[in-house]
N, C-alpha and C positions, 0 to 999 in steps of 0.2 A: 364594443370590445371584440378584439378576434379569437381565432380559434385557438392561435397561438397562445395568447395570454390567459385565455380560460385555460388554457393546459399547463402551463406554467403554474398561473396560480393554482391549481389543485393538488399538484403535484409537493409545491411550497406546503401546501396546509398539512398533507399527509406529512411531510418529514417535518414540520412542525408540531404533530402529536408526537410523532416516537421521541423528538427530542423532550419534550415536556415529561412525556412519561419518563425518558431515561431518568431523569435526574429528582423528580417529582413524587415518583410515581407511587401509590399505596393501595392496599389492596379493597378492590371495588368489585362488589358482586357484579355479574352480568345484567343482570335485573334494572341497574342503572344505566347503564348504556342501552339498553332498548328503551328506556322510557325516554332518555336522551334525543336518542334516533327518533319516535315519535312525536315527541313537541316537535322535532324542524321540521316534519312532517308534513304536518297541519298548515303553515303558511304556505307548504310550497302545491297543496292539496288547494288551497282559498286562491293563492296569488298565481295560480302554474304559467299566466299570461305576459307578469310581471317578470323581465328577463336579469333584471339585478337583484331581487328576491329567488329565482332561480339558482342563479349561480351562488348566492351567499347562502342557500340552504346548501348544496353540494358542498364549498369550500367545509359545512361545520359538520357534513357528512366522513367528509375525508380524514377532516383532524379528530374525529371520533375515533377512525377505525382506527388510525394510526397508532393511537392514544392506548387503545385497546390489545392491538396486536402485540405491541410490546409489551403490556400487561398481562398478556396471557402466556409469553416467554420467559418473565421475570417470574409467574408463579411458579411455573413447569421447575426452573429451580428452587423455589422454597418447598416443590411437594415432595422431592424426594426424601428420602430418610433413611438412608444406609451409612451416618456416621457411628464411629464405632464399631461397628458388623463387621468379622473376619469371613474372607473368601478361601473356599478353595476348590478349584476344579480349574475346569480350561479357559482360555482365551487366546486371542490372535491381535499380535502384532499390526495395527491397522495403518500406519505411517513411519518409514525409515526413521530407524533411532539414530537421534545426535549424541555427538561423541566432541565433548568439551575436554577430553584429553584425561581430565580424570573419574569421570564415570558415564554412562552412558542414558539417557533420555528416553524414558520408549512411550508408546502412549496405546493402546491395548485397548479391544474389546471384551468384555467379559462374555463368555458362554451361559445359556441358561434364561431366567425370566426376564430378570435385569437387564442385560443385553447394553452397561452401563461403560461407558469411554470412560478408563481409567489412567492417569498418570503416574509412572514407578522412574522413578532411578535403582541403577545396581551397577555393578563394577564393569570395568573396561573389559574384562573375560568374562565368558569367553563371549564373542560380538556376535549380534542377534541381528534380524532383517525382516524388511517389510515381509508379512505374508508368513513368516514362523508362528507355527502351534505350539502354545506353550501350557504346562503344569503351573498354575501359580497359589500362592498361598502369602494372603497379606491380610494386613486390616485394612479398612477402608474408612478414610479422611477426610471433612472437610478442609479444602486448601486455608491456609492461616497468609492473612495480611501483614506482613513483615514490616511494610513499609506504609505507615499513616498516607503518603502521598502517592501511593500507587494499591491499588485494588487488586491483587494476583487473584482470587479468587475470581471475578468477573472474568478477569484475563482470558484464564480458562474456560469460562461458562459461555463463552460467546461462539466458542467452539466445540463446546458441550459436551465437556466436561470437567463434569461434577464432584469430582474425588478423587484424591492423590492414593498410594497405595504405599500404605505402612511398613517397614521390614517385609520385604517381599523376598521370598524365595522363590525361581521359576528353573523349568527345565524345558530345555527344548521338547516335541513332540516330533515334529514333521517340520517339512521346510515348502514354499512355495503353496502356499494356501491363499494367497491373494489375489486381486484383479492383473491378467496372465498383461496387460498393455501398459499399466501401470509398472510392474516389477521391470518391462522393458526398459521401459523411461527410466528408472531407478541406475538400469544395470547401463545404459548407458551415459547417464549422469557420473556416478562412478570410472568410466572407463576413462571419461573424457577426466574428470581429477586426477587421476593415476599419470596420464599422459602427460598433463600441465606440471604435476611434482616431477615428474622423469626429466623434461625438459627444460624448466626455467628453476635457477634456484631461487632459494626464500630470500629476503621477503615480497621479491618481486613475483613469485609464484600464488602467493596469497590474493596478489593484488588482482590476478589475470583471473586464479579460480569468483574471485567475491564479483567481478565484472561478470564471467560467463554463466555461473553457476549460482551465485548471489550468497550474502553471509562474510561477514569478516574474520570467522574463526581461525581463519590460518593464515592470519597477521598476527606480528607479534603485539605484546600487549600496548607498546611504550607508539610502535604506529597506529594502531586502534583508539589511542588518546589524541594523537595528533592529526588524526581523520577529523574527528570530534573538534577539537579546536578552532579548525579551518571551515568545518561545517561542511564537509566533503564526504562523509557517512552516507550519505543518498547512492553516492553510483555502487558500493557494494553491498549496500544490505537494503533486502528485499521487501522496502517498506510502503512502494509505490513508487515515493519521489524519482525516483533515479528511472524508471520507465517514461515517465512523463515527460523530462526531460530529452530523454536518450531517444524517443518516437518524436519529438520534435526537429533532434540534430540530423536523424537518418534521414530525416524527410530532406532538409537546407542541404545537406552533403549531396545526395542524389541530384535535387536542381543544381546547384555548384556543376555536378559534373555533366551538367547538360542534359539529364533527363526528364522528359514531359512530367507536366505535375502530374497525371494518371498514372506513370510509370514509380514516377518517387513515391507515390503513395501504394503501390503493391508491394511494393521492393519493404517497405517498412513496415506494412500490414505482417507481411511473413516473416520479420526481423524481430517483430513483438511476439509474431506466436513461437519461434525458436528458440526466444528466450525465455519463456516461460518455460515449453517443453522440453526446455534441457533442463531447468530446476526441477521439476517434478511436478508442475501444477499447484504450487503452494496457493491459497486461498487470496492472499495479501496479492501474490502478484497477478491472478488471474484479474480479480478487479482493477488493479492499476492499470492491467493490460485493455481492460475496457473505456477505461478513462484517455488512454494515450491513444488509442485505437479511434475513438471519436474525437480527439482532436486532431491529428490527422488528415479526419475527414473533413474536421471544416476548414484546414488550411488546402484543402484538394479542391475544394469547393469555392474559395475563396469569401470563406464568410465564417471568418475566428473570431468576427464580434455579435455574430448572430447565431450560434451554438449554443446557448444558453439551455436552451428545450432540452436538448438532447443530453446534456452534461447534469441535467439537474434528473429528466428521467429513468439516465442509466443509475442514476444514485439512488433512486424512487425505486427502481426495480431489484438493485440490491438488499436494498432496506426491506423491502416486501419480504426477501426470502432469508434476511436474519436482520431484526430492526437493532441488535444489540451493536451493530458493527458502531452505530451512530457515536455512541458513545464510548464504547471499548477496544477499539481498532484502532489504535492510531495509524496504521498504512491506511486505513479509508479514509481518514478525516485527512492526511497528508495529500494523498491522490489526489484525491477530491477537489481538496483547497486549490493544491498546486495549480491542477487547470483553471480554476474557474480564477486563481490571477492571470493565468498567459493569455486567454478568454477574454478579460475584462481591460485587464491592465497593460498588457504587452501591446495590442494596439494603439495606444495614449503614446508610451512612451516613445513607439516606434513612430509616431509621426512627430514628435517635439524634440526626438532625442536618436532614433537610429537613422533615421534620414538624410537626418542632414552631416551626421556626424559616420561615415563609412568609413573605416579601417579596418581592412582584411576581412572583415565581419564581425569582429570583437564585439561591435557593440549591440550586432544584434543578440550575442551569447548574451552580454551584460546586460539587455533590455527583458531577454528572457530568466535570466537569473533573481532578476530584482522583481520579479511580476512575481514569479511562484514564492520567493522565500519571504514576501511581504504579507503576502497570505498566510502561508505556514508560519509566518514566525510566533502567535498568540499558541498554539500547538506545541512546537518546539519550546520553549519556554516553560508550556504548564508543564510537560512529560517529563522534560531533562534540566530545566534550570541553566541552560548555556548559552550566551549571547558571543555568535562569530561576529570580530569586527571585521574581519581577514576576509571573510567568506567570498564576498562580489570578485576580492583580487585573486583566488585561491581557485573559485570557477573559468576565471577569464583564463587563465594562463593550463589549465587541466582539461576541462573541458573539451574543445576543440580538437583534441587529439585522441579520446574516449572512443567515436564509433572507429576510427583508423583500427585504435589498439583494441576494438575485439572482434573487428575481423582478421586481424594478421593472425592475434592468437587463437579466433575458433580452426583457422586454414593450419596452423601448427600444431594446434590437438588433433584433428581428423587427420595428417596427414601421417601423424604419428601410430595414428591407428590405419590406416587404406595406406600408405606411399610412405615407409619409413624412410629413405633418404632426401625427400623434401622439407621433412620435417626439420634437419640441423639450419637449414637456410630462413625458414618461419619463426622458427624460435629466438633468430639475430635478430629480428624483421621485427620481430614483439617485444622484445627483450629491451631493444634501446627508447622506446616511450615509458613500456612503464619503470625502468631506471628514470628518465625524466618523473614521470608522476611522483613516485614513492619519495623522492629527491626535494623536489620544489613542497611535496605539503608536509615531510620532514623539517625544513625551513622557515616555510611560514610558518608551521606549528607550536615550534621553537621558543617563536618570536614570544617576548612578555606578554606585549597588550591585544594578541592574537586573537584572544575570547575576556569575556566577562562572567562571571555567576551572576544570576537574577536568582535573587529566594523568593517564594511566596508570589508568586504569578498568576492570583486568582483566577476564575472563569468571570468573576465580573468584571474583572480589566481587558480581558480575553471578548468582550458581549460590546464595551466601550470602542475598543478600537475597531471590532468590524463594523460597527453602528460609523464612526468615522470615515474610516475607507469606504463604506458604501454611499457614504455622502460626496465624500472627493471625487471618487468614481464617475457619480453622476454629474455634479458638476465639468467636470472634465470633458467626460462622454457630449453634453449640452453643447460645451465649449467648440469643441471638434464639428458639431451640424453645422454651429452657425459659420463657422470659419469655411467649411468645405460650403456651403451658401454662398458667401462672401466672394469664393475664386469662381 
């Protein structure tokens, strides 16, 4: 066995504990997990010579700690105990508050022992900002499960935190109390919205900020449905998916326009950290950006069917440093999925199905569309209940013109801010795609048989079909040696 596959497999076993535990999990003294760790001990101490007794004590060393790690984060939330408990003194605004048009979002560190990430809503006035010293005074709540089919409680906990805040009154203290590079990024995130609403009107304005800036809030509600329908929700909200994507299209666009695979691949490296760092670093897209960031590289490398290492370790090393994402993230489990179909599957298709069939490159869109959303779809189904039939036709026809439309429109926000009279010529330049975008998934959205409702999309039907897929996969993959032997 190589080195590669021992590392795959160990890597398998640890995300194999934390998903065990995720869903399993009860509380276990330490005491058992040492005596655990001990039994595998003993044979690997008797057999150390024996190299597949070797490695099968590691693999149950791994799925231990795995096991364990997320056990020791699931307790860290059942040991707190401040529900009930009124607060009052300071805290600080730890992350720009969202502003859903009717009250605002904030999410606050508490000053004092605690030092507890607290969640408060309060009114649209007066508007509060990352890094404001606030007076607060609330009770402190555990989040309440609204919805049987969604966990908001965990939501939060994966982000850590632990309690909403009851009837909160605050008052500002001080202003700029945060990390001085962070409030930059903030204040230019802002500048560049400002720019895009000055410039393009609605709802074609929504569409250009939720592209550069990520989030569908300033779409109106009746387009926000018909995103969803089309199954076109990925390019503006910041769930992963639409990075994956989108670091795929930068890479084809750049060869398209003639430049060396080295070259397309830096040009898209700083395309993924630009788009992040205009959002603000949000958690969700920093890991997608690691996801899109390594596939990339194995299209630079020319080996998108032998990335598997790498795409399973960076998800090993996330999990290491919050194991909850595994199961309460759905941007990580979307990410994640999405490459490990362009990964697995898009090379299958792209030799039975974009090859031989070349139009304008449609079909490589298509070939890449149907690899990620065949992955995501067990995902998409448990979270939201919505089956796009539209979707494949809704990508092919939008897509394509995505990294165009936001570079026209990042060159007509900056030049809004650096070179205002370039800016009226950028804003025609951006303006006529996403009039096409907003237009074409308005229509297909429309359409009746657009989407379907799935109710009741268990995780065992969700365990069935990747059990499936991983068999097709491999068959297929088989299929492809002996054929590529054959020529």
């Amino acid at each position: 066995m190589t080195k590669s596959k021992i590392f795959l497999i160990l890597s398998l076993s640890f995300i194999g504990g934390i998903f065990l535990a995720s869903f399993y999990f009860k509380i276990v003294a330490d005491y058992y997990f040492l005596l655990a760790i001990t039994l595998l001990l003993v044979p690997l101490i008797v057999f150390y010579k024996n190299k597949k007794i070797f490695i099968a004590v590691f693999v149950g060393l791994f799925f231990i700690f795995g096991f364990w790690l997320t056990g020791a984060r699931l307790n860290e939330i059942n040991a707190t105990n401040y529900n009930g408990q009124k607060f009052s003194g300071q805290a600080l605004i730890i992350k720009e508050p969202e502003n859903n048009g009717k009250y605002q979002k904030i999410i606050a560190r508490l000053a004092g022992e605690s030092n507890l990430k607290i969640l408060l809503n309060t009114g649209l006035y007066p508007e509060y900002k990352y890094g404001d010293e606030i007076n607060l005074k609330c009770t402190l709540e555990t989040p309440e499960n609204f919805d049987e089919d969604f966990d908001y409680r965990m939501y939060l906990a994966k982000d850590g935190i632990y309690y909403v805040c009851s009837g909160p009154k605050l008052e500002i203290i001080s202003h700029g109390k945060g990390n001085k590079f962070y409030s930059g990024i903030i204040n230019v995130k802002n500048k560049f919205a400002s720019a895009i609403d000055e410039l393009i009107p609605t709802p074609e304005a929504g569409l250009l900020s939720g592209l550069l800036l990520g989030g569908d809030g300033k779409l109106p509600q009746s387009i926000q449905d018909n995103f969803s329908r089309t199954g076109m929700t990925h390019i503006v909200a910041v769930s992963g998916y639409n990075i994956t994507i989108i670091a795929e299209y930068l890479m084809l666009s750049m060869l398209f326009l003639g430049f060396w695979r080295r070259q397309a691949f830096w040009f898209s490296i700083v395309g993924i950290f630009l788009f992040i760092l205009m959002i603000g670093f949000p958690s969700s897209a920093v890991r997608a950006g690691v996801m899109g960031s390594l596939l990339l590289w194995a299209m630079k490398n020319g080996r998108l069917a032998n990335s598997q290492n790498a795409i399973v370790a960076s998800a090993g090393v996330m999990l290491l440093i919050n194991p909850l994402l595994l199961r309460w993230d759905i941007g990580f489990q979307l990410s994640f999925l999405a490459t490990l179909g362009i990964v697995y599957l898009y090379p299958l298709l792209e030799q039975y199905l974009v090859k031989k069939n070349k139009v304008f490159g449609l079909m490589e869109i298509l070939g890449l569309t149907i690899s990620a959303q065949i992955f995501v779809l067990p995902v998409i189904l448990i979270n939201f209940g919505n089956l796009s039939l539209i979707s494949p036709l809704a990508n092919v026809l939008v897509l394509p013109i995505i990294p165009l439309t936001m570079l026209m429109g990042f060159f007509a926000a900056i030049s809004k801010l650096i070179l205002p009279p370039l800016a009226a010529i950028f804003s025609w330049l951006v303006f006529l795609p996403l009039k096409y975008e907003t237009e074409v998934i308005n229509f297909l959205g429309n359409i009746s048989w657009a989407s379907v409702r799935i109710e009741k999309f268990g995780w065992y039907i969700a365990v069935i079909w990747y059990i499936l897929l991983a068999r097709i996969v491999f068959i297929l993959r088989k299929n492809k040696k002996v054929y590529a032997e054959q020529e």
